[in-house]
C-alpha positions as CSV (number, residue, x, y, z in Angstrom):
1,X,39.7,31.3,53.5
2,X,38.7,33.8,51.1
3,X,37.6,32.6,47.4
4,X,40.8,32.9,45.3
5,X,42.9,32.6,47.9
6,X,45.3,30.1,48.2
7,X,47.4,29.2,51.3
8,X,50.8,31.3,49.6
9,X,48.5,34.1,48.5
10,X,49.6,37.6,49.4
11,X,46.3,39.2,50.7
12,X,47.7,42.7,51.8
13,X,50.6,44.9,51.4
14,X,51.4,47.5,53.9
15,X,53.6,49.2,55.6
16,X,54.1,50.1,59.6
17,X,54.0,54.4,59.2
18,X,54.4,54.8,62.9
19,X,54.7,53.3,66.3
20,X,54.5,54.1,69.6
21,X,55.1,51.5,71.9
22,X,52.4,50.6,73.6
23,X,50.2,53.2,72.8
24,X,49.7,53.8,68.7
25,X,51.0,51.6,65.6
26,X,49.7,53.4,62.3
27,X,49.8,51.6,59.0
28,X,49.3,51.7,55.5
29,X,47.4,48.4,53.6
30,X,46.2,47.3,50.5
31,X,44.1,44.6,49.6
32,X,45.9,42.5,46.7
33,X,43.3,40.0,46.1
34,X,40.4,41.4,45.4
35,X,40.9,43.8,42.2
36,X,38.1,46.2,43.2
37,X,39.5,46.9,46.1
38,X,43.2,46.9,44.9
39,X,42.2,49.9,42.5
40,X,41.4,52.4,45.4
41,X,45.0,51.9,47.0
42,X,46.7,52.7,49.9
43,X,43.7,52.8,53.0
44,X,45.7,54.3,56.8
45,X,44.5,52.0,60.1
46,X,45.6,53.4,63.5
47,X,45.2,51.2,66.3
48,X,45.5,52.8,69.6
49,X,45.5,51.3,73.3
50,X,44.8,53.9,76.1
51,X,44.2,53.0,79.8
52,X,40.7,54.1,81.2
53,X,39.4,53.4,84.5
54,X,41.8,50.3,85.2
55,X,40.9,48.9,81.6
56,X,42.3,49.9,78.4
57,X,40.4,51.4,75.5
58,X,41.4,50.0,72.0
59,X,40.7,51.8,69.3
60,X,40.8,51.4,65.4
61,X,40.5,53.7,62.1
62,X,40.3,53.1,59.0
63,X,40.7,56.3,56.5
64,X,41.1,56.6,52.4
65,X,41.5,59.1,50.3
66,X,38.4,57.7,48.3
67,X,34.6,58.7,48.8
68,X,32.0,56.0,49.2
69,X,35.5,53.0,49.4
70,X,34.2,49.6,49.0
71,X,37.7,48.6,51.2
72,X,36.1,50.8,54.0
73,X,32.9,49.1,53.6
74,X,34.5,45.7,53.5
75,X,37.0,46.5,56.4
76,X,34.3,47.8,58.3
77,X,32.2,44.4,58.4
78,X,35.2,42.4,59.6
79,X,36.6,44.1,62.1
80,X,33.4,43.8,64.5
81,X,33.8,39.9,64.9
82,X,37.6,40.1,64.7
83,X,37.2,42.1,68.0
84,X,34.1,39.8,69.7
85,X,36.4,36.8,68.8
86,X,39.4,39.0,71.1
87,X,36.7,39.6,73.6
88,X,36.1,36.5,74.3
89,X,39.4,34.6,74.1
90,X,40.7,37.5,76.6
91,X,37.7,36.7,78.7
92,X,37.3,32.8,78.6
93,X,40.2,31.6,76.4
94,X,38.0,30.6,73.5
95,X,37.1,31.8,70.3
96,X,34.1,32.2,68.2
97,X,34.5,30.0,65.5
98,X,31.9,32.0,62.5
């Protein structure tokens, strides 16, 4: 768990902008925990699913309305092993603990 986070800590706000079922959910987040990050606001994350060649390509933005965001920069680190982790519990049903 994050430092400063408790177990009934809000972590991020958002809301659900758009949604396509199954193809494309959009939303809007905020970090609410750390205050660095709080201060840029509002980031947009699509997440899209499309099939290709009998497997389906997943796809994820992050955008702000902020050069040089430190959210980007922190969002950016943690998605990579968020995804290995769904890699591999779609491919063996286990997880990477890290």
């Amino acid at each position: 768990m994050e430092a400063g986070l408790s177990r009934w800590s809000i972590a991020d706000t958002g809301e659900i902008v758009e949604f396509d079922r199954p193809r494309r959910i959009v939303l809007t987040w905020k970090n609410e925990f750390r205050p660095e990050l709080t201060a840029e606001g509002y980031a947009r994350c699509s997440i899209e699913l499309e099939p290709q060649n009998g497997a389906v390509k997943l796809t994820i933005s992050h955008k702000i309305e902020r050069a040089q965001s430190k959210l980007i920069e922190a969002v950016s680190g943690g998605w990579p092993r968020i995804l290995s982790n769904l890699k591999s519990l779609l491919e063996t049903g286990q997880i990477i603990v890290s």
